[in-house]
N, C-alpha and C positions, 0 to 999 in steps of 0.2 A: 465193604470197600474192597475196591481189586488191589490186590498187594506187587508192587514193583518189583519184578526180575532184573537182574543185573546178572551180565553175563559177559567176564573179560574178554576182550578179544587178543588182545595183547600186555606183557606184563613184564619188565625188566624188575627182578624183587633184589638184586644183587648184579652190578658190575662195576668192573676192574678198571676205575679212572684213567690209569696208561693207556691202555688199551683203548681210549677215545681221545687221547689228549692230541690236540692240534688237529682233530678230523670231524667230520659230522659222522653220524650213523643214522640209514634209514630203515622204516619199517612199512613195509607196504601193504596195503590187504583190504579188498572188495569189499564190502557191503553192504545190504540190499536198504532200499529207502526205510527213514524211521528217525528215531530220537534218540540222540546216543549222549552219553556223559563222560568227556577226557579227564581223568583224574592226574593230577600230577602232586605226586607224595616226595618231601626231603624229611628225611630222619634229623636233619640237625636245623632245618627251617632255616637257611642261610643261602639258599637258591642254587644256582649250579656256578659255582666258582671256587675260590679260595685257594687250595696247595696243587692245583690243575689250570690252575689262566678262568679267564670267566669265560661261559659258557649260555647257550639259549634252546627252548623247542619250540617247536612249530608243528604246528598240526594242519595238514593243508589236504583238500578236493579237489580233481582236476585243477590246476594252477591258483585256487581259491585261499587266501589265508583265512583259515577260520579262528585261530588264536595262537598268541604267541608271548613269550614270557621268559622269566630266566631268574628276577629274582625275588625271591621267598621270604616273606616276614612271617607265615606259619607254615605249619608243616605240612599242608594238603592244601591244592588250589584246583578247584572244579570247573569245568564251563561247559554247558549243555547245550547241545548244537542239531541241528535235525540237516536231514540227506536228502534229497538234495540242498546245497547250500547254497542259498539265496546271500550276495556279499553284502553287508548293511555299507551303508553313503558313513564317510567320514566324522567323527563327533569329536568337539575338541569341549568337554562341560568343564575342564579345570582352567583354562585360557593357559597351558605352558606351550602353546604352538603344535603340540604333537598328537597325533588321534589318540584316544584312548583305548582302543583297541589293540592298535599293532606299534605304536610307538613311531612312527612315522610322522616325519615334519607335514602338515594339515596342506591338502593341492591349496597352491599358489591361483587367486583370486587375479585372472588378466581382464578382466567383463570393461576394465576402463580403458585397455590399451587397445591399438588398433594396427592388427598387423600390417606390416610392410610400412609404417608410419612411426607409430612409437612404441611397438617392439617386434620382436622376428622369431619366428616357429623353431622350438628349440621340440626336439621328436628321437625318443630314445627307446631303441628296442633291444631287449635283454632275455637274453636264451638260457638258460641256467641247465649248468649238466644235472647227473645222477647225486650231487651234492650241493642246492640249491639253497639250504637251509646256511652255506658259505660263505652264500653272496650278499652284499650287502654294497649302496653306492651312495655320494651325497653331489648334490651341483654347488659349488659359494662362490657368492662374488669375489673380482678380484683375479688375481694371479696365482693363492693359493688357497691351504686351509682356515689360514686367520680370519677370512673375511665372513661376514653372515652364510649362514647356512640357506641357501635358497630353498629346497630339498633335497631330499633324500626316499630310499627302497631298502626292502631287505630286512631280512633275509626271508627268503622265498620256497617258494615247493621248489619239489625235482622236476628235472625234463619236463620245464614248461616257458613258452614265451612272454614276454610284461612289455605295454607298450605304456609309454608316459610322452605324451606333451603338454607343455607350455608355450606361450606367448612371453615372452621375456623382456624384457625392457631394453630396450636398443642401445643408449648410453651407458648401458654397465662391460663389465668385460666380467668372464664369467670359466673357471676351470672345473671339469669333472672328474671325481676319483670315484673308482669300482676297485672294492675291496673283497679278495679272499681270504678265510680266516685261515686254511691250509696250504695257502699261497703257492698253489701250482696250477692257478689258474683255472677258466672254465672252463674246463677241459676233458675233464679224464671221469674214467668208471672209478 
């Protein structure tokens, strides 16, 4: 049998909470095509939160989420992924509304509404700076956040574009919030 090489590419074995508290940190780095395995290790198996605010990673290909996560019920969480990343179609197998994968409200089903009649092109393009992994947005009906969560994005690679539309139901009234988690906006290096 051919025995599996494993070869880190990258490896944070120790850092300094403050030093990330309230900011994202990126790691960036080339890859030639292949099979690779994201290992994500907690010493205390209680995710990235607790006496630092909570916290999430993302591991993202050209503007691709390939998995994303934050909170830990053991102490290593694995996900094997191959290069080029091919994104898989949305899967909701527990019925909580949210995809399984990236925790994102499941795309909104319009196949029965018909534009310009009973509902209207709702079309959202989000450019996310060098801290991508920041952004996070939701649409709910209504006036503000109380009302249904319509959807939601986020949080995302770096220096990449996301376009989302919907056909939206023309009777509703409907507010959007785009959240920074370092709250100075999409903006900055």
């Amino acid at each position: 049998t051919a025995q599996e090489q494993e070869t880190t590419v990258w490896e944070s074995i120790y850092y300094n909470p403050n030093n990330f508290n309230s900011r994202a940190d990126t790691f960036n780095q080339c890859l030639p095509p292949g099979t690779y395995t994201f290992v994500f290790s907690d010493r205390e198996a209680d995710g990235i939160c607790c006496n630092h605010g909570e916290g999430v990673y993302l591991l993202s290909t050209e503007g691709k989420v390939v998995t994303i996560g934050g909170e830990m019920y053991t102490k290593e969480r694995r996900y094997v992924f191959d290069l080029p990343f091919e994104e898989p179609e949305a899967v909701d197998e527990n019925d909580d509304g949210l995809d399984d994968r990236t925790g994102w409200v499941m795309p909104f089903d319009s196949s029965k509404y018909i534009e310009g009649e009973t509902c209207e092109n709702f079309h959202l393009e989000l450019k996310t700076d060098a801290y991508g992994l920041e952004t996070t947005w939701a649409l709910f009906e209504g006036s503000d956040e109380s009302g249904r969560m319509f959807a939601s994005g986020g949080p995302y690679a770096s220096d990449a574009v996301y376009e989302v539309d919907y056909c939206l139901p023309s009777e509703q009234e409907y507010v959007l919030y785009v959240y920074d988690w370092a709250r100075e906006g999409i903006c900055c290096e």
